[in-house]
N, C-alpha and C positions, 0 to 999 in steps of 0.2 A: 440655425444650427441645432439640429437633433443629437444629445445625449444617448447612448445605447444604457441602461440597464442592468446594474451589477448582479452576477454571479449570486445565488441564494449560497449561504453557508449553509453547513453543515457538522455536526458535533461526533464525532466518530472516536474510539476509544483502539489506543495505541500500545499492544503488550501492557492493559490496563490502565495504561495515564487517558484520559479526555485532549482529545484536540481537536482545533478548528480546523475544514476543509471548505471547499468549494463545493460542492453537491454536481457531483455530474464528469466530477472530473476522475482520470483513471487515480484507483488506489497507488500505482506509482507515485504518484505524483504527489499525492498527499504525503505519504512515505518519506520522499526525498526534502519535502517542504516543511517536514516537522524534524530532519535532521535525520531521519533513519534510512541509512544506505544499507547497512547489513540483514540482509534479511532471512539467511537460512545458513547452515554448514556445512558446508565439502562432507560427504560421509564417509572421504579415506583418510585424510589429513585434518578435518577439522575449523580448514583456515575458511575466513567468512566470505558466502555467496551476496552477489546484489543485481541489482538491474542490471541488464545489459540489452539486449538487444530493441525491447520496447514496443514491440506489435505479437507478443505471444509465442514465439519461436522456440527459444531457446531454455525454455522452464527456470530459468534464474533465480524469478520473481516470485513462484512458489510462496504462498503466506497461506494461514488460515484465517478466512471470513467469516464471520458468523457461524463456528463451528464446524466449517465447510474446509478441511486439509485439503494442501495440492490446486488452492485456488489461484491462477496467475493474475496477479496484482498489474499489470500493465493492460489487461483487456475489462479489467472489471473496474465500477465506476460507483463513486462517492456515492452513500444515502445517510439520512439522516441515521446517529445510532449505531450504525456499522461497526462491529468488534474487529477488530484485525489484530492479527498473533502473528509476529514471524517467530522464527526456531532458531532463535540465536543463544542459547542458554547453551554451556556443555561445552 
């Protein structure tokens, strides 16, 4: 019986808290795994945006990476280090 090989972590920083990820896997994912669903605000109403759709489509997931605004978090993928900002403040 052959074992497959776990997942390398990865140490990535969450609207400045540090949290553990998977390395390779989409920032969604990490996002929803450390509890954060809200990740931007409606800019007429205010009320909070989050994942939806999950392959890039629908801009929902909008977060800033590594200083990089407007990044969708469902096609972009864990690295060691990684800053992620959503726009949930306001």
């Amino acid at each position: 019986m052959s074992t497959r090989p776990l997942p390398e972590t990865a140490t990535v920083t969450i609207d400045g808290s540090p949290s553990e990820a998977w390395a390779g896997q989409s920032v969604t994912a990490a996002l929803v795994t450390a509890g954060v669903w809200s990740l931007s605000r409606n800019p007429v109403n205010g009320r909070p945006r989050g994942p939806f759709c999950g392959m890039g489509v629908c801009m929902e997931c909008e977060v800033t990476i590594n200083g990089r605004p407007g990044s969708r978090s469902c096609t972009a993928h864990v690295t060691d280090g990684m800053d992620i900002r959503t726009a949930t403040d306001g």
